[in-house]
VOVOTOR-689938 format. One line per 8 residues: number of its first residue (from 0); their letters; for each residue x, y, z of C-alpha. Coordinates in Angstrom, 3 decimals. Each point is the difference from the previous one (the first is absolute). Example, Ala and Ser with C-alpha at 12.3 -4.5 7.8 and 13.67 -1.06 7.14 Angstrom:
! VOVOTOR-689938
0	as	12.300/-4.500/7.800  1.370/3.440/-0.660 .
***
This chain:
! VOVOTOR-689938
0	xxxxxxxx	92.418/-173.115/-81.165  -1.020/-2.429/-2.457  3.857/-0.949/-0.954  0.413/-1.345/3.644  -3.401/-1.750/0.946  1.846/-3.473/-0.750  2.669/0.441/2.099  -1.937/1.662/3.093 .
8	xxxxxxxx	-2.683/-3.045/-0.430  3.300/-2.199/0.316  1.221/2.045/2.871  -3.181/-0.230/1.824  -0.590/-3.732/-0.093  3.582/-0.386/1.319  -0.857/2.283/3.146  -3.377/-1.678/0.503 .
16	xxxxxxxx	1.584/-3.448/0.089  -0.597/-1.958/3.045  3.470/-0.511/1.464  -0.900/-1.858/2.507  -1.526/-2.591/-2.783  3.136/-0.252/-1.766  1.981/-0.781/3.164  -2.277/-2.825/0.546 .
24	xxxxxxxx	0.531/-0.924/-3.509  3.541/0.286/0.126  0.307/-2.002/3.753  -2.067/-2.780/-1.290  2.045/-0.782/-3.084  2.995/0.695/1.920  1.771/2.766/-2.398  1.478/3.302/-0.126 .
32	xxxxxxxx	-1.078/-0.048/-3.744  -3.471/1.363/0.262  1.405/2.986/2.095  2.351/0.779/-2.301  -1.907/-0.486/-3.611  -2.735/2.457/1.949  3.029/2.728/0.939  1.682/-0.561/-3.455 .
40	xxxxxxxx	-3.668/1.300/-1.331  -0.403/2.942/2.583  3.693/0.898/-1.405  -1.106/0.335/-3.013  -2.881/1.867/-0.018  1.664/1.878/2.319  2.307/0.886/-2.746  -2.655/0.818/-2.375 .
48	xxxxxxxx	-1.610/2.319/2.847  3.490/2.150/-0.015  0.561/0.340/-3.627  -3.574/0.974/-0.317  0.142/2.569/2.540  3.264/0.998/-1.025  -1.390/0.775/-3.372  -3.089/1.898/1.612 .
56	xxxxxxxx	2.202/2.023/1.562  2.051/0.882/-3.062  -3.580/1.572/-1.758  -0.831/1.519/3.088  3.355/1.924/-0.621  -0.873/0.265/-3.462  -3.287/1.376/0.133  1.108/2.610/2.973 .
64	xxxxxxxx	2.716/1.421/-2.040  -2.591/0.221/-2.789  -2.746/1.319/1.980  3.120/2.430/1.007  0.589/1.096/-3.478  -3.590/0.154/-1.214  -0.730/2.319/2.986  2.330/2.617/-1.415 .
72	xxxxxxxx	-1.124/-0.567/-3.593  -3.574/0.846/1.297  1.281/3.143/1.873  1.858/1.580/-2.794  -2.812/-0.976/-2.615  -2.631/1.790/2.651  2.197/3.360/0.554  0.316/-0.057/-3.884 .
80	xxxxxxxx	-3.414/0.057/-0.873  -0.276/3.602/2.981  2.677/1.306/-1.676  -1.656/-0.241/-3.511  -2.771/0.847/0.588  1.574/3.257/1.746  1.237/0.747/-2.918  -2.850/-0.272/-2.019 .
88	xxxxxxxx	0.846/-3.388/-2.271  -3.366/-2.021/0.914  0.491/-2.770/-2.868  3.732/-0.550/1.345  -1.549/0.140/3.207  -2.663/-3.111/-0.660  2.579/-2.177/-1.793  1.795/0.340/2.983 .
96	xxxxxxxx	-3.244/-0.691/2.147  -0.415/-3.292/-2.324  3.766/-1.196/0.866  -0.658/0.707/4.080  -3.053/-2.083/-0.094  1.816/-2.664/-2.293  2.534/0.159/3.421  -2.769/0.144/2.682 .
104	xxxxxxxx	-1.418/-2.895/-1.111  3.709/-2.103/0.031  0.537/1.614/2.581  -3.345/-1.647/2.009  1.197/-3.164/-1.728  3.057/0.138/1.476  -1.122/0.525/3.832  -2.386/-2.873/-0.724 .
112	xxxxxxxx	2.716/-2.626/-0.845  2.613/1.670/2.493  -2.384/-0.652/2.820  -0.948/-3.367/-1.462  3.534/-1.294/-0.600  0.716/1.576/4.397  -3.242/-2.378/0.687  1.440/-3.098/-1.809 .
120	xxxxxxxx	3.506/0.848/1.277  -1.475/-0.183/3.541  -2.146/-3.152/-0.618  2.942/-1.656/-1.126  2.366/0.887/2.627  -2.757/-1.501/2.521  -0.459/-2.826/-1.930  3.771/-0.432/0.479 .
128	xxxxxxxx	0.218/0.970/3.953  -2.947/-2.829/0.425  2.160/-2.544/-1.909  3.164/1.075/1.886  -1.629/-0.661/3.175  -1.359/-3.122/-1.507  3.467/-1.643/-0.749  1.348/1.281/3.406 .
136	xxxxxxxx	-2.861/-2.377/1.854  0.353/-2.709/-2.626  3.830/-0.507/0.696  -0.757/-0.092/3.392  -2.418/-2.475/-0.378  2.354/-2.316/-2.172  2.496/0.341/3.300  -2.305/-0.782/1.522 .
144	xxxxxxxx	-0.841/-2.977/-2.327  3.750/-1.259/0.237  -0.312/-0.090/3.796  -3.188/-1.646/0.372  1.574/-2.707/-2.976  2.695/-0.336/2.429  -1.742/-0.644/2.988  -2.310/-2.654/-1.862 .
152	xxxxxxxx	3.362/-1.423/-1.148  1.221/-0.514/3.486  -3.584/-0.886/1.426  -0.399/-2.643/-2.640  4.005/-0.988/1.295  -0.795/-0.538/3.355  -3.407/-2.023/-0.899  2.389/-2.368/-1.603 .
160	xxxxxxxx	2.026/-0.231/2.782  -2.567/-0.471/2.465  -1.255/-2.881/-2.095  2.894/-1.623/0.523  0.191/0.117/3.259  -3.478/-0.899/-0.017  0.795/-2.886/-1.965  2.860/-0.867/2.425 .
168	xxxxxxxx	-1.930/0.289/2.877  -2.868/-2.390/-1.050  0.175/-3.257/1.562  -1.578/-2.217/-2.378  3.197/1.017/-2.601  2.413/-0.218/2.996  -1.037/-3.663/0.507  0.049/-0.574/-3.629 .
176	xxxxxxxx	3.363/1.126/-0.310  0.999/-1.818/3.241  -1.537/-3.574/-1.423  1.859/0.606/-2.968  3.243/0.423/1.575  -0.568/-2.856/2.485  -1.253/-2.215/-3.435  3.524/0.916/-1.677 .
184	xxxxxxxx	1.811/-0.895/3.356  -1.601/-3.034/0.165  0.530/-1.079/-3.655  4.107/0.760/0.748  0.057/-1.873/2.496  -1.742/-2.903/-1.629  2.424/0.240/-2.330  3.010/0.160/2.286 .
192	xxxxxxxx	-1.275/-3.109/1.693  -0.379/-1.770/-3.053  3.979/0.688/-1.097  1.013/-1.240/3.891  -2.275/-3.038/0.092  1.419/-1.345/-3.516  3.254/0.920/1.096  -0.398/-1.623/3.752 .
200	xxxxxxxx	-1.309/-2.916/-1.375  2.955/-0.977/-2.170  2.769/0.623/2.907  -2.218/-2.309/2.528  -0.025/-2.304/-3.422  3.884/0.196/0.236  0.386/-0.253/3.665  -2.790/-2.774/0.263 .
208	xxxxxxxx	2.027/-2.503/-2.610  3.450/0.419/2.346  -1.944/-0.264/2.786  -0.774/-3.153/-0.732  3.210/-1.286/-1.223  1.548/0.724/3.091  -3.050/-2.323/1.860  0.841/-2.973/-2.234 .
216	xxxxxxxx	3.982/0.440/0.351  -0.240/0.297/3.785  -2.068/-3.457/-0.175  2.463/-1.687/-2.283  2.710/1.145/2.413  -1.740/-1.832/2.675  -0.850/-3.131/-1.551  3.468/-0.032/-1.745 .
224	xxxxxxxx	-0.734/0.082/-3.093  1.610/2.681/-2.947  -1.718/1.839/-1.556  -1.114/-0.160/-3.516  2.722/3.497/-0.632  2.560/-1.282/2.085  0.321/-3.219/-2.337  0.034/1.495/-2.945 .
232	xxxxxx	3.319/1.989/0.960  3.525/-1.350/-1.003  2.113/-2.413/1.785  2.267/2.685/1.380  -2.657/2.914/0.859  -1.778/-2.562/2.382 .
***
């Protein structure tokens, strides 16, 4: 069992991780990242887990057909040493003897590993059904994980938007914004006033100078005397 110690230590702190934790982990920092570096890990030694049991199993085949063929060694070698000694041919007899025990003791050997390499073989295949089970809840989780990131994408959404209405709503920023507007109104039509005054006073300017004229010709009319245009026109335009 020694060959796989590393990889069911590996296996084992991957099952005994606290999900949970690493959903909280993975909510606060917002990302699917520390789901998925923890799955691509559990993939991996799940990996590992199959080709080790996978070669398990191929010894365990080994070691039966060998325990197979050693079996029948061991029979023959035991009905040869009855049948020598039948016959009378003791020495042939114990050199057989000294072979069977040589293929007793492999044999032993061999039942020892076989039902060491079944043990491993079965430890393994555990190993792998608790990882299995492992991933299954772990991609659930990270679904879970892109739903809750969702929702928190929509909750922090709406806070925005109710901060704006919020912001809308208050009545000290209303006013503000109202002042301001009235202030800019204001300033046009300042302005506009401004253009029509300048303009207004140079047409009552205008209208002021003929005004006048037309006083001081309707008095020179009366007293009968011309005035200061009229006598400065030709002989034949007056």
């Amino acid at each position: 069992m020694a060959g796989y110690t590393s990889i069911l230590d590996r296996v084992t702190l991957l099952v005994s991780a606290n999900i949970n934790a690493l959903l909280d982990k993975a909510l606060s920092l917002n990302r699917l990242a520390v789901f998925d570096e923890y799955l691509n890990r559990m993939g991996e030694a799940y990996e590992s887990l199959q080709t080790a049991e996978g070669i398990e199993r191929g010894r365990t085949r080994t070691l039966l057909r060998q325990l197979e063929e050693t079996e029948a060694e061991v029979n023959k070698l035991d009905d040869d040493v009855d049948r020598l000694l039948q016959k009378g041919e003791r020495g042939l007899a114990a050199a057989r003897q000294a072979v069977l025990n040589t293929k007793l003791g492999l044999l032993e050997d061999i039942r020892e590993n076989l039902q060491q390499s079944q043990l491993e073989a079965q430890k393994l295949a555990d190993a792998k059904a608790k990882l299995q089970a492992q991933i299954e809840v772990t991609k659930a989780r990270r679904q879970e994980l892109v739903s809750l990131i969702e929702q928190k994408r929509a909750s922090d959404l709406r806070l925005k938007a109710q901060q704006g209405i919020r912001d809308i709503g208050d009545k000290t920023k209303t006013d503000a914004l109202i002042e301001r507007a009235r202030q800019e109104l204001e300033i046009a039509q300042g302005k506009e006033e401004a253009a029509r005054d300048t303009l207004e006073a140079r047409i009552d300017e205008v209208l002021g100078v003929d005004e006048i004229e037309q006083q001081l010709a309707a008095r020179e009319a009366r007293l009968g005397l011309k005035s200061a245009e009229t006598s400065q026109l030709p002989e034949g335009t007056r």
